[in-house]
DRENDOFI-418159 format. One line per field, with one value per atom (N, C-alpha, C): x, y, z; residue number from 1; atom name. Coordinates in steps of 0.02 Angstrom, whole numbers, plus 50000, padded with zeros to 5 digits. Example, Ala and Ser with C-alpha at 12.3 -4.5 7.8 and 13.67 -1.06 7.14 Angstrom:
2
u: [50660 / 50615 / 50660 / 50642 / 50684 / 50645]
v: [49716 / 49775 / 49835 / 49888 / 49947 / 50002]
w: [50390 / 50390 / 50390 / 50354 / 50357 / 50394]
num: [1 / 1 / 1 / 2 / 2 / 2]
atome: [N / CA / C / N / CA / C]
END
This chain:
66
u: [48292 / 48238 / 48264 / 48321 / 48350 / 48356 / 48403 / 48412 / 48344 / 48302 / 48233 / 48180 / 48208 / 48153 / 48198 / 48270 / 48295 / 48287 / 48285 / 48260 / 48199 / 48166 / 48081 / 48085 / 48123 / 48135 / 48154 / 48210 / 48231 / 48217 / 48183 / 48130 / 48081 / 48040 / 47995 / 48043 / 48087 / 48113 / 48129 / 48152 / 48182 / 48122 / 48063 / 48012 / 47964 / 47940 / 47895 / 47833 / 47829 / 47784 / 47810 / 47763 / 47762 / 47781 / 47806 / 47828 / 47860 / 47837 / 47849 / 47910 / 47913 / 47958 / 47997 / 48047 / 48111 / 48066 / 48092 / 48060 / 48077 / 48013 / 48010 / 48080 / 48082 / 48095 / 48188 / 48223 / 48308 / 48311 / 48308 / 48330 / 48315 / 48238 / 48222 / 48272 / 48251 / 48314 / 48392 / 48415 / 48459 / 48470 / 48438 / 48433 / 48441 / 48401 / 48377 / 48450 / 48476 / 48550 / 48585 / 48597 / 48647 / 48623 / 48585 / 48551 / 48570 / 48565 / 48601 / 48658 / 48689 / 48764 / 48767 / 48716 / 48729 / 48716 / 48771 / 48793 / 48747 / 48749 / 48702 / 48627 / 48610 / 48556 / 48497 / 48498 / 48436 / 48464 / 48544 / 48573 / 48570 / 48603 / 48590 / 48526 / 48479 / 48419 / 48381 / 48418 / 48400 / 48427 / 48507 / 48540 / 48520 / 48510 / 48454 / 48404 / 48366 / 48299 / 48303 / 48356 / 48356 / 48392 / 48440 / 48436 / 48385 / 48352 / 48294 / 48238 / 48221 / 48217 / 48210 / 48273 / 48322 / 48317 / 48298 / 48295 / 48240 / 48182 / 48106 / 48096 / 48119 / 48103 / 48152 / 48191 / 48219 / 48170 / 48181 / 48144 / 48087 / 48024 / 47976 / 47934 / 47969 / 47980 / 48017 / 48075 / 48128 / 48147 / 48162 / 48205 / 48282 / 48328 / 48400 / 48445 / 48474 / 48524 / 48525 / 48530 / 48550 / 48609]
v: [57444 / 57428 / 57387 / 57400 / 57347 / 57296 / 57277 / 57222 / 57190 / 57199 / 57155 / 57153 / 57201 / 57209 / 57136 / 57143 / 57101 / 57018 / 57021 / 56974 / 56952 / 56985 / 56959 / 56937 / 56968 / 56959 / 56897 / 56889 / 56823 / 56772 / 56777 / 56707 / 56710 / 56757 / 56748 / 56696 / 56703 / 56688 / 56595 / 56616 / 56532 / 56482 / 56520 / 56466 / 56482 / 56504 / 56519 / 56572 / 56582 / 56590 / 56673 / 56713 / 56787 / 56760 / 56789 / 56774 / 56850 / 56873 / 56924 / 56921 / 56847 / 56821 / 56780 / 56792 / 56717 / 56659 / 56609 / 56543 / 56517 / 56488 / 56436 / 56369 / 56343 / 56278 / 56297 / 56275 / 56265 / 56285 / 56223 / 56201 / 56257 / 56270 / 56320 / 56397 / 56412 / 56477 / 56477 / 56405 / 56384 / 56420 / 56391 / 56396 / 56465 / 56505 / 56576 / 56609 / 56584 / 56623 / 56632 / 56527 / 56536 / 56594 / 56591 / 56638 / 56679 / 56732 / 56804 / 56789 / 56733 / 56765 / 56775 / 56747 / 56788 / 56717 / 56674 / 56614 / 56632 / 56678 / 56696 / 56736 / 56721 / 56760 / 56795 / 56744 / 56778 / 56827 / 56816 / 56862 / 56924 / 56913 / 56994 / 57024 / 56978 / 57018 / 57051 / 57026 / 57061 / 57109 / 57121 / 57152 / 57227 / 57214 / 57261 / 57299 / 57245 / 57258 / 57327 / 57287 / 57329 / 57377 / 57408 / 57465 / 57521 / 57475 / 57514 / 57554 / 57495 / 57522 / 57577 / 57578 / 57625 / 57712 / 57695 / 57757 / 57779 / 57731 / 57737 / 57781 / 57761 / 57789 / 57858 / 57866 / 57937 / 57984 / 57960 / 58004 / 58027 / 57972 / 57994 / 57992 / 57984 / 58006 / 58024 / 58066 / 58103 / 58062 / 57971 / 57970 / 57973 / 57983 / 57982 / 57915 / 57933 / 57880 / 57826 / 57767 / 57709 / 57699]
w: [44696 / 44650 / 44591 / 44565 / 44498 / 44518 / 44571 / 44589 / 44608 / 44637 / 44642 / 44587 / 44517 / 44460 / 44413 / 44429 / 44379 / 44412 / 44471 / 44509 / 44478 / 44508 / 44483 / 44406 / 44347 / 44285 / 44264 / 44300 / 44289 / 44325 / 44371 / 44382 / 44340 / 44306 / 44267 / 44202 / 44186 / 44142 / 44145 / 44209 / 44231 / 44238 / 44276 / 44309 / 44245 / 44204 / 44150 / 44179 / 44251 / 44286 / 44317 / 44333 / 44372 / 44438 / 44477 / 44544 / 44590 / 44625 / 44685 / 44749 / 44751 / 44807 / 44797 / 44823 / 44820 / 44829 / 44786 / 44804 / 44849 / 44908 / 44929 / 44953 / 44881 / 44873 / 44853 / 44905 / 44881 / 44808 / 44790 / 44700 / 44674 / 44668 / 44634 / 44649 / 44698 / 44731 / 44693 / 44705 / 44687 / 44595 / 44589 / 44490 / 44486 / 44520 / 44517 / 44537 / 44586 / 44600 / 44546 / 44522 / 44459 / 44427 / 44400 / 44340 / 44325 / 44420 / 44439 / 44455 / 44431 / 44459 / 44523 / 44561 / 44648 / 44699 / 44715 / 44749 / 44827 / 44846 / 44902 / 44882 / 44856 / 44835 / 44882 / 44946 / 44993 / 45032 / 45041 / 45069 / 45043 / 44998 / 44952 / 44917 / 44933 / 44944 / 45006 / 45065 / 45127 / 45126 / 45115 / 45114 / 45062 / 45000 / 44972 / 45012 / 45040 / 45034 / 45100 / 45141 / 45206 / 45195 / 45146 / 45105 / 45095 / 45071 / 45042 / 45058 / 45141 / 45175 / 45222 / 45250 / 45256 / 45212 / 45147 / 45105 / 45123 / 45119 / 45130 / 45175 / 45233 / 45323 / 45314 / 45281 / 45271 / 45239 / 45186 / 45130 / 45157 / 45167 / 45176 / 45242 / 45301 / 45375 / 45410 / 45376 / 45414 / 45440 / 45465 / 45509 / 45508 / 45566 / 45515 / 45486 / 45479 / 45458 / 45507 / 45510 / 45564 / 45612]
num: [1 / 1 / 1 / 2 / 2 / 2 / 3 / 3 / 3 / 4 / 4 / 4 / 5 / 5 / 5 / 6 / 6 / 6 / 7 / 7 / 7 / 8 / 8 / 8 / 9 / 9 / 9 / 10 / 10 / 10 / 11 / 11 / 11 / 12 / 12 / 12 / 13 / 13 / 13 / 14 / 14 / 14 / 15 / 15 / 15 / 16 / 16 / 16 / 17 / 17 / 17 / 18 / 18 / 18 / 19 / 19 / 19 / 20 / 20 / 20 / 21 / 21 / 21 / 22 / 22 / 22 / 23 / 23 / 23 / 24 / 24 / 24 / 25 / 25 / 25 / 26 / 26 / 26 / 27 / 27 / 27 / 28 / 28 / 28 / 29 / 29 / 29 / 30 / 30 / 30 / 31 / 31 / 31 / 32 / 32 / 32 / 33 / 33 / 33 / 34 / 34 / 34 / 35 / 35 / 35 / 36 / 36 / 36 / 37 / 37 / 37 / 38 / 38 / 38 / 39 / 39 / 39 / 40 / 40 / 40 / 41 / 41 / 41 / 42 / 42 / 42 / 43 / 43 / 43 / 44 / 44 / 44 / 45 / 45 / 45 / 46 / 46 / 46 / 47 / 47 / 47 / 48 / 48 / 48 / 49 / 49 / 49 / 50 / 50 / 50 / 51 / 51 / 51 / 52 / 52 / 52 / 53 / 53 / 53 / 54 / 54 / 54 / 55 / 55 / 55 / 56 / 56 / 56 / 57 / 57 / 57 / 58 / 58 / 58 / 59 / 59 / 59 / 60 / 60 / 60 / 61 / 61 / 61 / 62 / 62 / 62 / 63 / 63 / 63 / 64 / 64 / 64 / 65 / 65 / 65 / 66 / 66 / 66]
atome: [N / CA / C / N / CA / C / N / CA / C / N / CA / C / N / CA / C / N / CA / C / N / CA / C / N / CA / C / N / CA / C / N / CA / C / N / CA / C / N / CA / C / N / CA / C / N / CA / C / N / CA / C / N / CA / C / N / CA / C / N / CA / C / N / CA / C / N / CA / C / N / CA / C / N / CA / C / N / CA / C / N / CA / C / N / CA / C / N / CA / C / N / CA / C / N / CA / C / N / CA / C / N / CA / C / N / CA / C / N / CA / C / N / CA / C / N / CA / C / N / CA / C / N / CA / C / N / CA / C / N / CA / C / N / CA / C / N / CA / C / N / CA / C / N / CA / C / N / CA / C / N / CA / C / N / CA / C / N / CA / C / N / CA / C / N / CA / C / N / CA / C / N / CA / C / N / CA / C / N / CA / C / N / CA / C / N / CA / C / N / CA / C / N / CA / C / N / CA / C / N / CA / C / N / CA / C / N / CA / C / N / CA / C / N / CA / C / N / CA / C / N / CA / C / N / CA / C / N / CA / C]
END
């Protein structure tokens, strides 16, 4: 959840604009990595996300671990 709240944060910041999703457009993405400090950025948001996932389907459907 931080990592995609500070995400979402700092594209609000970069683009002037609210935004839910990685951008679209290279450059833009691009900018958004520098920002975070994170040279792969879509990577390590899959990588998160499918984390999270992961917690979701535990927590709140018993399934087990992967």
């Amino acid at each position: 959840w931080r990592f995609c709240d500070r995400a979402r944060n700092r594209w609000y910041l970069v683009n002037g604009a609210p935004g839910d999703a990685l951008p679209a457009d290279v450059r833009r993405l691009a900018v958004l990595a520098r920002s975070l400090g994170e040279p792969e950025l879509r990577e390590a948001f899959r990588r998160t996300t499918r984390r999270a996932r992961g917690v979701f389907e535990r927590v709140f459907y018993g399934q087990p671990e992967g």
